[in-house]
N, C-alpha and C positions, 0 to 999 in steps of 0.2 A: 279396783285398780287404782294404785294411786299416780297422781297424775306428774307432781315433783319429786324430784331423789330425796330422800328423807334426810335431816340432818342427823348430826354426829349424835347415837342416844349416849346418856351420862346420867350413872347412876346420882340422885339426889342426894348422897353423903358428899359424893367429891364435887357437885356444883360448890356446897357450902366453902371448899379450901382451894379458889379460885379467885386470886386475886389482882386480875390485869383486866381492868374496868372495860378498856374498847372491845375485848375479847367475848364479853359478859354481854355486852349489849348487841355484839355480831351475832352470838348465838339467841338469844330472844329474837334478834327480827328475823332468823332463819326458822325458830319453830315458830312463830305465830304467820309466817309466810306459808308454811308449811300445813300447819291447819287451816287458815283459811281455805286454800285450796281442797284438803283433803279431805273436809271433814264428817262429811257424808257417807266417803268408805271408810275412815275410821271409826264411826259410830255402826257400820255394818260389822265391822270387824272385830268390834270391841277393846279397839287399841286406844280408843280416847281419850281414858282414865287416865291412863298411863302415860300419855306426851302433855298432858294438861298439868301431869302433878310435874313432872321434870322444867315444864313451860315456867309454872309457878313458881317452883324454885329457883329459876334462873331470875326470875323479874325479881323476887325476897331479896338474892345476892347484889343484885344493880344495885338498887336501892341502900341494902346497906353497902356496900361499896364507895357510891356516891356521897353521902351522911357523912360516912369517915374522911374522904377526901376534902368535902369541904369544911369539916372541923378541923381538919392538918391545914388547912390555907387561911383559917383564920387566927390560929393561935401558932 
């Protein structure tokens, strides 16, 4: 049973063509909120794999998202 509404799933190709920074990092603290809580029945479930690699790629996108923003504020 999982215990939080699950967030929004999104395929790991169109994480990568998402580029509204606060949007990016709303959704990271929604799935890693999301696993913490849950993460006992998703390793029962064997859904883990699966919100960990989407997790992943959301935090990659931050990241580069972030880089680029602050090389456009420096030059």
């Amino acid at each position: 049973m999982l215990y939080k509404r699950h967030p929004m799933v999104i395929d790991t190709n169109r994480v990568f063509k998402l580029y509204d920074l606060p949007y990016v990092q709303q959704l990271e603290n929604d799935y890693d909120e999301f696993i913490d809580v849950n993460q006992h029945s998703l390793a029962l479930y064997n859904l883990i794999d699966n919100i960990l690699e989407i997790r992943d790629a959301i935090i990659i996108r931050r990241c580069q998202l972030q880089r680029y923003y602050n090389n456009t504020k420096i030059f």
